[in-house]
C-alpha positions in Angstrom: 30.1 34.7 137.4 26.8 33.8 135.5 26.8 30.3 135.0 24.2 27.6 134.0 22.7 25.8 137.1 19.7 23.8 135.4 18.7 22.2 132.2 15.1 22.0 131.0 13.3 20.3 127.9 10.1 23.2 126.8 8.6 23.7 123.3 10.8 21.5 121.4 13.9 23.7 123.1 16.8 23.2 125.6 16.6 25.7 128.4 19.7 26.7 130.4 18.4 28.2 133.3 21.2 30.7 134.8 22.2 31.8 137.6 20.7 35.2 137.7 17.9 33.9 136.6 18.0 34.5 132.5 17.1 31.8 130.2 18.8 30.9 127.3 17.1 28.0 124.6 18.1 26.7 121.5 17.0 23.5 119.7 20.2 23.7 117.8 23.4 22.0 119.4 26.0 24.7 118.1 24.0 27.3 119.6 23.9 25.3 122.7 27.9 24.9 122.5 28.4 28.8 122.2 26.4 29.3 125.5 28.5 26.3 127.0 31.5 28.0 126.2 30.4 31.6 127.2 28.3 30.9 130.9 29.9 27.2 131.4 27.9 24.9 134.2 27.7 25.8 137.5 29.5 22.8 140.0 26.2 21.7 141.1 24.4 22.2 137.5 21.7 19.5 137.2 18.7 18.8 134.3 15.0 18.6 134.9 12.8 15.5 134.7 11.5 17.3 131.5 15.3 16.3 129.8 13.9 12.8 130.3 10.3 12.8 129.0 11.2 15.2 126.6 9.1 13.9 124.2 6.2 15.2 126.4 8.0 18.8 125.6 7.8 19.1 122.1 11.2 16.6 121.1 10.6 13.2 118.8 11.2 10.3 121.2 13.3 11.3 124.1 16.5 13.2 122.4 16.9 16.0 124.4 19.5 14.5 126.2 21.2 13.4 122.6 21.2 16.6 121.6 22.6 18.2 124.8 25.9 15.8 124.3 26.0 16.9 121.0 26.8 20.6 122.1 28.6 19.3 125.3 31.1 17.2 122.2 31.4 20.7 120.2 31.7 23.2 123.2 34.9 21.0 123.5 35.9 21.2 120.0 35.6 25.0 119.9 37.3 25.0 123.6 40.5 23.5 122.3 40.5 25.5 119.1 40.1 28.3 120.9 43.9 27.8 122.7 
């Protein structure tokens, strides 16, 4: 199955670098969620050093990694909905 293996910060966008090789971005955390839910993260899924100096990829300060929890926290939400 396709799942995400690597998280990047680029143009103001988190990346979710798949396993086949396809990228998916959003800057928007329910986007985010719905890509959670539909390729989930790969055992040994990891983020970039870009997810900590995002602000040197296009985020204010350094909230990449805020905004990734954020879609994390809903991709749970719509998980237990979804049963």
């Amino acid at each position: 199955m396709n799942k995400i293996d690597f998280v990047t910060a680029n143009d103001g966008k988190i990346q979710f670098h798949l396993n086949d090789g396809e990228v998916v971005a959003s800057s928007n955390a329910v986007t985010l969620a719905k890509y959670i839910n539909n390729y989930g993260f790969d055992d040994d899924c990891y983020c970039g050093s870009s997810m900590d100096f995002s602000n040197c990829y296009g985020f204010k300060n350094s909230d990449a990694h805020e905004i990734l929890q954020k879609a994390k926290d809903i991709s749970n939400i719509i998980w237990v909905l979804r049963k």
